[in-house]
C-alpha positions, 0 to 999 in steps of 0.5 A: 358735570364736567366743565372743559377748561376754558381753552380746550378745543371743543370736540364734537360728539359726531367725532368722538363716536366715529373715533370709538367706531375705528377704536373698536374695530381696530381691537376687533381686527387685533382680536382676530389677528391673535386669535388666528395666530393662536389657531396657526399656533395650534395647527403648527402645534398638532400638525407634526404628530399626523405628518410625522406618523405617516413618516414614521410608520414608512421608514418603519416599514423601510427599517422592516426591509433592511432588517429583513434583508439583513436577516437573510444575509444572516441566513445565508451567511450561516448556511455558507457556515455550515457548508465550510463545516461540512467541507472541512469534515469532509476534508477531515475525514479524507486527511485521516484516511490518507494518513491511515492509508500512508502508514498502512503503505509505509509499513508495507514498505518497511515489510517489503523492505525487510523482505528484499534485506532477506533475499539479497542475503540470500542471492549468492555473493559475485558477479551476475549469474553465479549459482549457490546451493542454498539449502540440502536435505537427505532423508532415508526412506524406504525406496531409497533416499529422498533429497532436497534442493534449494538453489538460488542466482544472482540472475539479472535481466537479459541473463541466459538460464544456467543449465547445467546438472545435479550430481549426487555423490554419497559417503557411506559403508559398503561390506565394512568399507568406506566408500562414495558412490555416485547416486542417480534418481530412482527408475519406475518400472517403465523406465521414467524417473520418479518426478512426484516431488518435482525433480527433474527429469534425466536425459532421454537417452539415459538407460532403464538399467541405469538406476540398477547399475549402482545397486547391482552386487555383481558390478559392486564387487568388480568396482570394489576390484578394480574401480577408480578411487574418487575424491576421499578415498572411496571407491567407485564404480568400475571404469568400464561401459556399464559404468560410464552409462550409470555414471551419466544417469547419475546427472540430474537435468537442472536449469535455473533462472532465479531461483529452483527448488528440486526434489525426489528420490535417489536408488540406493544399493541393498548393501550401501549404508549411505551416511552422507551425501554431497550434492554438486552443480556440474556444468560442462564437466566442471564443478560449480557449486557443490554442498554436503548433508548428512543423511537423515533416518 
């Protein structure tokens, strides 16, 4: 047993347990306090992750939109792609086709061209409305001779049609003498000129005769007598009527604009073997343009 040291204050036992008591519950309250402090602990621990979760899965959700929605911009995206493509091809195409259609056209062009080159060579040089024999061609035949002419003028627009007439003129040997004779075109049986091959028709006023005026033996022979001598120094026929009406259906019609292709067939004499044949453009009795082609057997 302890003893007290002689001036230690003298507790009693009532206070000490009541001391005790409070001691214990003051532990106690510490106790609860940790204890509830540990809980809160444990609840501010684990309350996040359910918190966040419900958090989580909504912005994963709005995350789950955007994309959404940005794969749609992807997609719409591509098909405005496609359809540029598309339109370029397009596009393409069409500049090819142009491209092919321009070089088709400039080689038109080229062609047309060359053509014009070609026939303002051939237009007659000079001023508006001169008339060019461009081409002749004589042929012996049967019925007598056929020829072909090629005129051409440099007509411009508002220019009257020269009209004028074809004269034929052929060099030749009649009975063993050089002579020229002016040839007209032959005559049908009805007195109508042989138009088959297009050439032009002689006056109305003309003579059925006149196509036999030149082939008649008995008029060759008064020519051969006393005949006019014409350019060349051949003879021709006689000055007289007869002679003036076969001179006049000598003329062949001719009216031109631009351009005239004649042809037919000339009535020769039985006796006349013709070797060349002039051909001359005669307006108002004068010469205006005129070209020689030998004859073809």
């Amino acid at each position: 047993m302890n003893r007290q040291p002689p001036d230690a204050p003298v507790v009693p036992a009532q206070d000490r347990q009541s001391w005790s008591f409070r001691a214990g519950v003051v532990a106690g309250a510490l106790g609860l306090v940790a204890l509830a402090g540990i809980v809160l602990g444990l609840a501010m621990l684990f309350r996040p992750a359910g918190t966040d979760g419900t958090t989580t899965q909504e912005r994963l959700a709005a995350l789950q939109a955007r994309a959404g929605q940005a794969e749609a911009q992807v997609q719409g995206l591509r098909g405005q792609l496609a359809a540029s493509d598309a339109d370029l091809a397009v596009e393409r195409a069409a500049r090819r086709t142009l491209e092919d259609n321009v070089a088709a056209l400039q080689a038109q062009a080229g062609e047309l061209r060359d053509r014009v080159a070609f026939y303002d060579q051939l237009l007659p040089a000079g001023p508006a409305g001169t008339l060019s024999i461009r081409a002749v061609s004589v042929a012996r035949v049967p019925a007598g001779l056929r020829y072909r002419v090629l005129l051409m003028r440099s007509a411009r627009p508002g220019l009257a049609p020269f009209v004028g007439s074809l004269r034929f003129v052929a060099s030749g040997l009649r009975d063993g003498v050089e002579v020229r004779l002016p040839l007209a075109p032959l005559q049908t049986a009805s007195g109508e000129p042989d138009r088959a091959s297009g050439a032009p028709m002689p006056p109305s006023g003309s003579s059925p005769d006149a196509g036999t005026a030149i082939s008649d033996p008995g008029k060759s022979s008064s020519a051969q007598a006393g005949g006019t001598t014409l350019p060349g120094g051949g003879q021709a026929l006689a000055p007289d009527g007869t002679n003036a009406v076969a001179a006049a259906s000598a003329l062949v019609p001719l009216e031109v604009d631009q351009y005239r292709s004649s042809e037919g067939i000339l009535a020769l004499p039985p006796d006349f073997t013709p070797t060349e044949v002039a051909v001359e453009v005669v307006q108002d009795g004068a010469v205006q343009a005129s070209q020689q082609a030998a004859v073809a057997f």
